[in-house]
N, C-alpha and C positions, 0 to 999 in steps of 0.2 A: 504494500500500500504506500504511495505518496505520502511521505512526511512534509507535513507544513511548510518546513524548510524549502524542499521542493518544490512543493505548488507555488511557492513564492513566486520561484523563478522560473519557471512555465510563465505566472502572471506579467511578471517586469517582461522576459523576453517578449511576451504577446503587447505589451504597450510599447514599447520602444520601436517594435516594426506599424503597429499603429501609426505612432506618430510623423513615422516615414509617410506613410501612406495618403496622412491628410496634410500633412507637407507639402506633398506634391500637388495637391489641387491649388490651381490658379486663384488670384487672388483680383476679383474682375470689381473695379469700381458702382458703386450705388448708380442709379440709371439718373440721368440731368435731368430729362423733359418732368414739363411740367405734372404736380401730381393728378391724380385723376382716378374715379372710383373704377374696379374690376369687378366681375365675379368670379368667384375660386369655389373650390369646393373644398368641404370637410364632412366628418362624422357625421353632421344631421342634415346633409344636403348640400345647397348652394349659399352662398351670403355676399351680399356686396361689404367690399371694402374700399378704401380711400389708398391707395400703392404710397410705398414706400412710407410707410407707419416710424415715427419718431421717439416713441414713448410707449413700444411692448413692454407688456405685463404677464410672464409667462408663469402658470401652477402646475405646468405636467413637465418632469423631466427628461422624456424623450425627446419632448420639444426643444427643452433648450439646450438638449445635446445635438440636435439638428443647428438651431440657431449657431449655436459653438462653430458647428463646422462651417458651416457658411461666412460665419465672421457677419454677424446681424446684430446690431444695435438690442441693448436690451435693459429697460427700464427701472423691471423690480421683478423679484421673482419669490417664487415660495420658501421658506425654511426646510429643509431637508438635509438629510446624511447623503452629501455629494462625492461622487468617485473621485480618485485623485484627478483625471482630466477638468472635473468641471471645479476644482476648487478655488478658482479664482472668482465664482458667481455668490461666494460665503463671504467675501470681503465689505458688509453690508451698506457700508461709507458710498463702495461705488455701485452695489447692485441692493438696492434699499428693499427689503421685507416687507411683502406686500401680505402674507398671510402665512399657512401652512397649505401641503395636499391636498389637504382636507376640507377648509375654511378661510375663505378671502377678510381680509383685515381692512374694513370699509373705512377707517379713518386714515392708514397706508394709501390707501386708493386716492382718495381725495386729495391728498397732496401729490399725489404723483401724476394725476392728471391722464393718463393712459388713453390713447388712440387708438390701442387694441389690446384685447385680454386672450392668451391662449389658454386654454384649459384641456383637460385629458386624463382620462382615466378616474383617479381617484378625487380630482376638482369637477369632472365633468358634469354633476347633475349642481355644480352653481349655476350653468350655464345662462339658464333665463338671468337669474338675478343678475348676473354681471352684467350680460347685453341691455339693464339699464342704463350700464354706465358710462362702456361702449362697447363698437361693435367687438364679438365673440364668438370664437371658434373653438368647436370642438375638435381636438385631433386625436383623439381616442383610437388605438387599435383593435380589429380582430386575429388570436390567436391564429382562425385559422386562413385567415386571409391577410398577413403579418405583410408582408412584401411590397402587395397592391395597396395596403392602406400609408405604409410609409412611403412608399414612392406619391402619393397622394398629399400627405405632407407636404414632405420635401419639393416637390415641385409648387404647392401652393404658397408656399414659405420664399423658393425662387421667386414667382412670378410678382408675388409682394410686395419684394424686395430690388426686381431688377438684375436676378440674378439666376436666370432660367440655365444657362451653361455650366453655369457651378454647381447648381442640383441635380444637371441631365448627369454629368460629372463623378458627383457625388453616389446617387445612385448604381450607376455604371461598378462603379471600385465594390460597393458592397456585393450586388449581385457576382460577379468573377470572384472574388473571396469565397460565396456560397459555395459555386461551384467547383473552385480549388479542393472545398472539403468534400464535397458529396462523395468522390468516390472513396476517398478513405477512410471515410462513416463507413459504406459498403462492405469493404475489406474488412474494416473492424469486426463485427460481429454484431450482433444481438446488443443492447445495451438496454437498463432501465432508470427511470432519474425519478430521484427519491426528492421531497423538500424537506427538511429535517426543519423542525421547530424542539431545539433539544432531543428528546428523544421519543417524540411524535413524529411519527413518518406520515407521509403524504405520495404516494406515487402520481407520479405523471404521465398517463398514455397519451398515445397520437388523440389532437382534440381536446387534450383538456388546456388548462391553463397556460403551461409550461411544455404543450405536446411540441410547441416548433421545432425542438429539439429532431424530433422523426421525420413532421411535417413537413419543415422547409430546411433541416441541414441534411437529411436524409440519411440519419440515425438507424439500422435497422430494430425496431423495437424489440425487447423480450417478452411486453405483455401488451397484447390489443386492447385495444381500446375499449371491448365485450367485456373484458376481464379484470377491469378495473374494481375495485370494491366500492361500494357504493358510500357518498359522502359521511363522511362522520365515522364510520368503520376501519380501528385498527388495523394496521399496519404494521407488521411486526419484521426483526429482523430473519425470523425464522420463515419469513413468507420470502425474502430476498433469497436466502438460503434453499427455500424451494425452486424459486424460480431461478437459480442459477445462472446468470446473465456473463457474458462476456467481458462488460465495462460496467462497471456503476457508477452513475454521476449523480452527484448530492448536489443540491441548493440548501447552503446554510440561513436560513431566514433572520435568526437575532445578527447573525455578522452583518448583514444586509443591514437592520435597522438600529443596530445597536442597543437591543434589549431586546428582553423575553417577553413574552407576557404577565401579565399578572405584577411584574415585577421579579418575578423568579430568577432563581439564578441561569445567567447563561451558562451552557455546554458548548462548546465549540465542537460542530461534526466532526472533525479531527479524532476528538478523543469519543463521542459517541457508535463512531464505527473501525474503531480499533478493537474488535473484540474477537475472541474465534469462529466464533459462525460466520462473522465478516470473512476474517480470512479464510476459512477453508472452502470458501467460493471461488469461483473458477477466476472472478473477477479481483479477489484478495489474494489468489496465490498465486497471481500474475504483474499485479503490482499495478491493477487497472481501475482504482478506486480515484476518480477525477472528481476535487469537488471543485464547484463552477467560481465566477467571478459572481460572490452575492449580490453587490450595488447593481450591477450589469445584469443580471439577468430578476433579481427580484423587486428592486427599486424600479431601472428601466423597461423590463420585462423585454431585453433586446430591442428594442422597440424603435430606437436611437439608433442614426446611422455608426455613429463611433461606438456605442454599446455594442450594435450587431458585428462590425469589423474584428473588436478586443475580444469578442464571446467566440466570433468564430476561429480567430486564431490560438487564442488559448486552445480548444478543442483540435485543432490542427496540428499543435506545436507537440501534444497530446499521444493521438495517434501514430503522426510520423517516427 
């Protein structure tokens, strides 16, 4: 099994080629002409907007991990546990606290004036309420339509902004990534991905939450989607043990948010499947226990063009 140590640097090596990656996208000036309403699409449709927005206000991470890459002005953003890429957006002086994921902070707002609010995911049922303040878009993903919904962003984000080449761009690099890995998911074997909250398992089949993993990196799974257990029904290591998978990939949930629930103490996966049932799995006694990038795949939910980039190379860097 990967020791911590290790997956360390699985991680660094996977962001350091990252950063090569979004390095190389051009860096293409905000558009002169005068501004003027479009419509774009998002999550609930179509909406007019006013091009090139001065004063976003973004509450979904995915989002501003797009923003990030584009190099897109950005006004206030939500309080969250930020990956090391987006930790310059925690420096509150320059990116002022507009709310939480959760709950938009309407006296933040009011001073910050915002000519567009992003929301997604876990902000997205503020939606109506914000769009009193202004216009608002949902850019919420489907799991199983992860790709056509980001690429739906990102280009609506381009277009926005004046920066349709940098997103065609953008998109471009992640999709070739995808498929750098597909066949070596193939090769790989069988894999199953657990979400570990402590030592609450949670599997993930193609279709559920975290199925992208099968869906769109082309993971072969070790349990269908039929086979899942049904919500709320343990999960045990003895069941991994049954189903003897080739890889096992963990998503650590408290690493992701930095606490447990309840307040409980955290376990770090790490030391939760270091146990013998673990190892005398095909996937333990091979040294194939990968657990994932938490911020990146449970905060962003991959969702983000630089999340999906960093998720898939990890997984790459992984396999090879």
């Amino acid at each position: 099994m990967p020791t911590p140590l290790a997956q360390s640097a699985i991680t660094r090596r996977a962001s350091l080629a990252l950063a090569a990656g979004v390095a190389a996208l051009p860096t293409l000036a905000a558009a002169s002409a005068p501004r003027r309403e479009i419509e774009v699409p998002h999550a609930k449709g179509m909406a007019r907007v006013m091009q090139t927005p001065r004063a976003p206000v973004v509450f979904d991470l995915a989002t501003l991990d797009a923003m990030h890459a584009l190099q897109l002005p950005v006004a206030g953003v939500a309080r969250a546990g930020l990956p090391p890429y987006l930790q310059a957006f925690s420096d509150a002086r320059k990116y002022p606290v507009a709310g939480t994921l959760f709950e938009p902070d309407f006296e933040a707002l009011s001073r910050l004036r915002p000519d567009l609010i992003l929301v997604g995911g876990r902000s997205a049922a503020r939606l109506d309420t914000l769009s009193r303040i202004a216009p608002t878009l949902d850019m919420s993903t489907r799991s199983t339509h992860l790709l056509q919904d980001m690429d739906r962003n990102v280009s609506t984000l381009g277009a926005l902004f004046g920066k349709q080449s940098m997103a065609e761009q953008l998109m471009a690099l992640v999709n070739r990534e995808i498929e750098t890995l597909k066949p070596l998911a193939q090769q790989a074997g069988p894999g199953l991905l657990v979400l570990a909250i402590n030592d609450k398992l949670n599997v993930q089949a193609p279709g559920s939450r975290f199925g992208l993993l099968h869906d769109v990196l082309g993971v072969p799974p070790a349990l269908a989607a039929g086979q899942s257990p049904q919500r709320g029904q343990s999960f045990t290591m003895e069941d991994i043990a049954r189903i003897d998978p080739e890889w096992l990939y963990v998503i650590d949930r408290n690493a992701a948010t930095g606490s447990a629930p309840g307040g409980a103490e955290m376990i770090p996966s790490q030391k939760v499947f270091d146990n013998p049932t673990i190892r005398a799995t095909k996937a333990g006694r091979n040294g194939r226990v990968l657990f994932l990038d938490p911020k990146g795949w449970y905060l962003l939910g991959s969702a983000g063009p630089i999340a999906m980039i960093n998720n898939v190379r990890q997984i790459r860097t992984a396999l090879g």
